[in-house]
N, C-alpha and C positions, 0 to 999 in steps of 0.2 A: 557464443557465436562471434561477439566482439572481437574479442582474446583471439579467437584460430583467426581471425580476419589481420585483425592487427600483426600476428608473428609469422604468419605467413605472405599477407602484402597482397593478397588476392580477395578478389569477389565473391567467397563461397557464399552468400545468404545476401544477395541484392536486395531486399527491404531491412535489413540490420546495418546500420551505420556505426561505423570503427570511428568512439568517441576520442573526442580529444583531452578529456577529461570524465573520470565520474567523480559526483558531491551528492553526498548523503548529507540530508538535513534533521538531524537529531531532535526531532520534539519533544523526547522524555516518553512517551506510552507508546511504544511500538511494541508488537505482538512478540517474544519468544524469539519466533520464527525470524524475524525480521533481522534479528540481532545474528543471529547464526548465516543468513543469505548475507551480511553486510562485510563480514568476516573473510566468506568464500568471496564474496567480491572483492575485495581488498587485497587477498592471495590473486588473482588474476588477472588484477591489472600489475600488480607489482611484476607478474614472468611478462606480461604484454608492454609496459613500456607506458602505460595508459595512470597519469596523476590518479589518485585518488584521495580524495579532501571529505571531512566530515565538518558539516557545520552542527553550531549545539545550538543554533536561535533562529529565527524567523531570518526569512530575505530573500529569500529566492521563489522568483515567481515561474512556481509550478503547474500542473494540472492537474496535480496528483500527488498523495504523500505517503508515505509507509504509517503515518501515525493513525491509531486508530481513529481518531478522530476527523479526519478527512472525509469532507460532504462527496468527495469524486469517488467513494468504494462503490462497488456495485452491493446489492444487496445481500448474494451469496458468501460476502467477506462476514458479514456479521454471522451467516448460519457456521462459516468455517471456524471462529473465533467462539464462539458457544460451544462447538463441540470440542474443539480443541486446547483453547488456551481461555479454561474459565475464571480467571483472578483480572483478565484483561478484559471479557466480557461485561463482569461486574461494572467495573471503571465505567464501561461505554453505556451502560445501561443505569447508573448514575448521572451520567450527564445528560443524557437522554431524558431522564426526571427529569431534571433541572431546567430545557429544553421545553418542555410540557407543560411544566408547572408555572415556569415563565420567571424563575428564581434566582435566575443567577446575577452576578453581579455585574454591569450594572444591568439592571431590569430589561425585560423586553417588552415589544408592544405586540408584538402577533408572532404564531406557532412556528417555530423552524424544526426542523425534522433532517438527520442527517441520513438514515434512508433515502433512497432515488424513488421511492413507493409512496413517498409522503403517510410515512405509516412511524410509530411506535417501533422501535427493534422488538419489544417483547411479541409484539405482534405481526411480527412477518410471518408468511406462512412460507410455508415448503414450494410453492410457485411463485411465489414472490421472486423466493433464491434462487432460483432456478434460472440465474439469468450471467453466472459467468464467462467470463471471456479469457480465451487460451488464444493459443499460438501453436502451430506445428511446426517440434523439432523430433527430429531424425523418427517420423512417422507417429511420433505421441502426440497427442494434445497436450499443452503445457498450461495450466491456468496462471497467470499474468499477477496473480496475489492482490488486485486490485477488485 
């Protein structure tokens, strides 16, 4: 929606803002998926005129990240990455131990949970998930991958 705003010079989607730049910040564990959207984005800023810059390190203060590991996912991200993309669930369900168990380096003093449910990933249930967020375009719901 950017892309047709940008090359065309018009308002078509007045809550969508024609960036001046997109920055992918590369954490190392992004879903599959993630890597295939970043590609198709890359192709359309390059027709749109719109930089596009990948960082591989922390720095950018976001609200949000493509990494699995992002406290900001909604919970329906971990049921889509279970079903989907399961070598990446593993990963997230490892640190998740770790997370619990209160193991990782250095040590913690109390429970962090990167569910929004304050729950276990192994333990979400199906209402839990049940709580993604999309966007309408050209009449679809689009879920937002967060």
């Amino acid at each position: 929606m950017a892309r047709e705003q940008a090359i065309t010079g018009t308002s078509l989607y007045p809550d969508i803002p024609i960036y001046d730049a997109i920055i992918f910040c590369d954490l190392g564990l992004e879903p599959v998926w993630v890597k295939q959207q970043v590609e198709f984005i890359h192709c359309v800023c390059d027709e749109a005129g719109i930089p596009f810059y990948i960082l591989e390190k922390w720095g950018l203060d976001t609200k949000a990240s493509a990494c699995a590991f992002c406290p900001f996912h909604r919970n329906y991200f971990y049921q889509y990455v279970q079903q989907h993309e399961p070598e990446t669930y593993a990963a997230i369900l490892g640190v998740d131990t770790l997370l619990c168990d209160k193991t990782p380096m250095p040590p913690m003093k109390s429970m962090l949970f990167m569910p929004r449910s304050r729950k276990r990933i192994a333990d979400l249930t199906p209402e839990d998930c049940n709580d993604a967020e999309c966007f309408e375009y050209c009449g679809q719901q689009i879920w937002n991958r967060f």
